[in-house]
PAVOPA-824293 format. One record per residue (C-alpha): y, x, z; residue in one letter; residue number from 0. Coordinates in steps of 0.5 Angstrom, whole numbers, m for minus. Layout:
REM residues N
+-------+-------+-------+-----+-----+
:     y :     x :     z : res :   n :
+-------+-------+-------+-----+-----+
:     Y :     X :     Z :   a : NUM :
...
+-------+-------+-------+-----+-----+
This chain:
REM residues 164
+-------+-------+-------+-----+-----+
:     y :     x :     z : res :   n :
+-------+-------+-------+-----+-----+
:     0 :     0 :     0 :   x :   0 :
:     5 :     5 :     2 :   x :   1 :
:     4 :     9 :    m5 :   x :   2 :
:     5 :     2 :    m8 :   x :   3 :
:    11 :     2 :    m5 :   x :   4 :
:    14 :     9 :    m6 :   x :   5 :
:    12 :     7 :   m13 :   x :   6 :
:    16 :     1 :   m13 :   x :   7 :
:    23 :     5 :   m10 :   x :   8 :
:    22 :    11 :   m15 :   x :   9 :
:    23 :     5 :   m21 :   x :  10 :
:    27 :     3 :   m18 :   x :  11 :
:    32 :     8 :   m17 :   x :  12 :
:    30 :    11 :   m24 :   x :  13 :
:    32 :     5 :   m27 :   x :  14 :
:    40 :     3 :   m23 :   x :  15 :
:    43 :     9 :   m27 :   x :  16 :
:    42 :     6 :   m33 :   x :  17 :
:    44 :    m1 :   m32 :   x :  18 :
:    50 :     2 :   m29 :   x :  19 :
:    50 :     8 :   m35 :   x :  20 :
:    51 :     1 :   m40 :   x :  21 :
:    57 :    m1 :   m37 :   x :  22 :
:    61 :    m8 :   m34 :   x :  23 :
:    57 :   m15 :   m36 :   x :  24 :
:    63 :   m18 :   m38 :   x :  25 :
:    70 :   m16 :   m41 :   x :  26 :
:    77 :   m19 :   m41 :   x :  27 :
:    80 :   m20 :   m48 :   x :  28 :
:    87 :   m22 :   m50 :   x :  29 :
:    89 :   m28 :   m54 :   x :  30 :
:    95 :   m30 :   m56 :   x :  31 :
:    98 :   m37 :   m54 :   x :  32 :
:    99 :   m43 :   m57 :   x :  33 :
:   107 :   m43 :   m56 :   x :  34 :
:   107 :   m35 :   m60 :   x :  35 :
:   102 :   m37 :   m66 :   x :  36 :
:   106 :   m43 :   m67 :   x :  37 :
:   114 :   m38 :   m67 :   x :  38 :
:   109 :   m34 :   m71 :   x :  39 :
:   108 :   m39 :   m76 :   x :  40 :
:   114 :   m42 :   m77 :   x :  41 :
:   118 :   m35 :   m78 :   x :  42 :
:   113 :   m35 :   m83 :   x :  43 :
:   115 :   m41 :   m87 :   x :  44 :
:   123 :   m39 :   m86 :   x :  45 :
:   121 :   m32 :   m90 :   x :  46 :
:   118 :   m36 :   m95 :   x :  47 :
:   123 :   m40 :   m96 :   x :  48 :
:   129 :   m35 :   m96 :   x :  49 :
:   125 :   m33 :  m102 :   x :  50 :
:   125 :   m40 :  m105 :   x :  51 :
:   117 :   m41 :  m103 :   x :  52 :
:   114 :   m47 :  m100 :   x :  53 :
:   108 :   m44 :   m97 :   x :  54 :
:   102 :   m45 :   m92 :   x :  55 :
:   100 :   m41 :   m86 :   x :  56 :
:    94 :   m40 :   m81 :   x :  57 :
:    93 :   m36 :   m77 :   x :  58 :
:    86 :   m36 :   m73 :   x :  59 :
:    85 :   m33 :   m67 :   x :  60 :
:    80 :   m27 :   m66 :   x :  61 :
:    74 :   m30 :   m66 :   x :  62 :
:    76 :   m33 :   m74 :   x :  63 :
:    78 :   m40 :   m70 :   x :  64 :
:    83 :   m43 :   m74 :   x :  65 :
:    90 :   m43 :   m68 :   x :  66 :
:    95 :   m46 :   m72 :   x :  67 :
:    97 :   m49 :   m79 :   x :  68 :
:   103 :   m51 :   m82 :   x :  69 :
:   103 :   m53 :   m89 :   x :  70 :
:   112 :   m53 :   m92 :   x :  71 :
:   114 :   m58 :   m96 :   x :  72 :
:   112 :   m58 :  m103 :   x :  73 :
:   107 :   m53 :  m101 :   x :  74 :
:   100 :   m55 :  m105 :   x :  75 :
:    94 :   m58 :  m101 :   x :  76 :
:    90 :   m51 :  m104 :   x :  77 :
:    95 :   m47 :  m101 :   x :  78 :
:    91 :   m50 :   m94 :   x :  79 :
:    85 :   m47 :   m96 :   x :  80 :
:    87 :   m41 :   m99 :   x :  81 :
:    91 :   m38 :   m93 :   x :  82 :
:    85 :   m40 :   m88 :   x :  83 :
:    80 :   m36 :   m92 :   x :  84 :
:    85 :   m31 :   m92 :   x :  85 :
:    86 :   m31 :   m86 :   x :  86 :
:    80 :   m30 :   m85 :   x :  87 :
:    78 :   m24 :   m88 :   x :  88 :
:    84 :   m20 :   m86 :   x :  89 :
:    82 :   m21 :   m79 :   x :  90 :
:    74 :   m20 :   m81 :   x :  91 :
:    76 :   m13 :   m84 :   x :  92 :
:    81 :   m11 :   m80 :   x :  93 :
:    86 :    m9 :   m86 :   x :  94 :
:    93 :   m12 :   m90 :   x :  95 :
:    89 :   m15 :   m96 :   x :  96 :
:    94 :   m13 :  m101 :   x :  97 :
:    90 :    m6 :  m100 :   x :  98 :
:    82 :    m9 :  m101 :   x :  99 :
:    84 :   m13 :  m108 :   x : 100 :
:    80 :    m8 :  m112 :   x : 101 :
:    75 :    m6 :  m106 :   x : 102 :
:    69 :   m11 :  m108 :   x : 103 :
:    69 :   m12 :  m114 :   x : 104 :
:    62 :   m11 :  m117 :   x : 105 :
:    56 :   m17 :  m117 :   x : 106 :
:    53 :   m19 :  m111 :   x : 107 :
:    59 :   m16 :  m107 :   x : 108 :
:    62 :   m18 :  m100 :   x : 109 :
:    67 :   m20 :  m104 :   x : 110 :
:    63 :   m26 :  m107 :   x : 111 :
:    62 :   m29 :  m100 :   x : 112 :
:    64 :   m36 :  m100 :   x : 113 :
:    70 :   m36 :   m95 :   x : 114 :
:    72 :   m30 :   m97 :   x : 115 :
:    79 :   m28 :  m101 :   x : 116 :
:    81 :   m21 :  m103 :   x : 117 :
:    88 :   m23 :  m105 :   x : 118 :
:    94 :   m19 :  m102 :   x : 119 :
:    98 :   m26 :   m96 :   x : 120 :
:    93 :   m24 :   m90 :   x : 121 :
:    94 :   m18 :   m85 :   x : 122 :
:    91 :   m17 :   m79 :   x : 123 :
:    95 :   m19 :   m73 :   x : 124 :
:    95 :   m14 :   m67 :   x : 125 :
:    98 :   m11 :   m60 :   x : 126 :
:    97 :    m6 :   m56 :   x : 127 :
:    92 :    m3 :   m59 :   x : 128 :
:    87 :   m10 :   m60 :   x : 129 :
:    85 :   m14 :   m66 :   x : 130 :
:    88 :   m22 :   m64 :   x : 131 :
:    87 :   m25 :   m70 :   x : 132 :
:    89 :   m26 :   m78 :   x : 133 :
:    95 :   m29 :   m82 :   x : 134 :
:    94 :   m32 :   m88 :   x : 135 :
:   100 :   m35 :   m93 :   x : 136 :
:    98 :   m38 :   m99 :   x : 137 :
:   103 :   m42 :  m105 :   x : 138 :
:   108 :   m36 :  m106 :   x : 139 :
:   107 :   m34 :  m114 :   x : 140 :
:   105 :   m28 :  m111 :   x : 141 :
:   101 :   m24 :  m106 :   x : 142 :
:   106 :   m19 :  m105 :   x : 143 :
:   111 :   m25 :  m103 :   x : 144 :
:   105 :   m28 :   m98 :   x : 145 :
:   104 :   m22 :   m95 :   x : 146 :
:   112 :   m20 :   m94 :   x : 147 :
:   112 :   m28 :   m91 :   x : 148 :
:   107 :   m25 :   m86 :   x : 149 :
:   109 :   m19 :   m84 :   x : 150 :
:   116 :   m22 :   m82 :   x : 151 :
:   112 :   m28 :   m78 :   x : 152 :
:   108 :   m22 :   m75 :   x : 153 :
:   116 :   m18 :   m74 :   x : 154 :
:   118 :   m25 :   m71 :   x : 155 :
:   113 :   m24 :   m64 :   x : 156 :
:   112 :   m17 :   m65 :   x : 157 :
:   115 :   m15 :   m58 :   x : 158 :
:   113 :   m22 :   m54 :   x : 159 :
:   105 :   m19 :   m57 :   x : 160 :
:   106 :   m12 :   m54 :   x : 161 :
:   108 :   m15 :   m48 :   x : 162 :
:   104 :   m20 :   m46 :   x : 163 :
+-------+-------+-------+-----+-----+
């Protein structure tokens, strides 16, 4: 009985320093909130209409959820679906999709996942070193418009992001 035990004690510790060794069982994650998502959104469309553009936002939350549309005007209905999958994927791949257009272009690639778009007017949304979510904009005549609408969106909240 007592090697039975010995046994027992010795696995024992030999298997605490590797559960402590994998770290902590849960993480704090940072999220934006409602109230700046929105300001995002909205700063997004001020962008787009100084540049005489009605456009559609979304803006997804880090885990590819979407937090806040917001479609102007006379902003097609398409515009809707375009901005969230451009959202999307500029999250999923970290990255301004202005520069992954020409990445996946062969048969069978990334690229032809259904929900993905690679066209530039989706940006990655971060503060403080950490990934928050993705912003879409779809409806300028071109990507390079959309993604500047974003990128003003972004600049809108910026410091309020930093310091939360």
């Amino acid at each position: 009985m007592r090697i039975k035990t010995t046994l027992a004690a010795l696995a024992l510790s030999l298997a605490l320093p590797a559960a402590q060794a994998e770290g902590p069982s849960t993480i704090n994650v940072k999220r934006m909130t409602t109230d700046v998502a929105v300001r995002m959104a909205q700063a997004t469309i001020a962008a787009c209409r100084a540049e005489g553009v009605n456009v559609a936002v979304t803006i997804v939350d880090r885990g590819g959820n979407i937090q806040v549309v917001m479609r102007d005007t006379l902003a097609m209905d398409l515009t809707l679906e375009i901005s969230r999958q451009k959202a999307y994927t500029a999250l999923s791949f970290n990255g301004p999709l202005s520069q992954m257009q020409d990445r996946f272009t062969q048969p069978f690639s990334v690229g032809k996942v259904q929900g993905l778009v690679f066209s530039a007017g989706g940006l990655p949304i971060h503060a403080a070193g950490s990934i928050l979510g993705g912003i879409g904009v779809s409806g300028a005549p071109s990507g390079t418009t959309d993604e500047m609408c974003a990128r003003k969106g972004i600049e809108a909240v910026e410091a309020d992001l930093e310091m939360g």
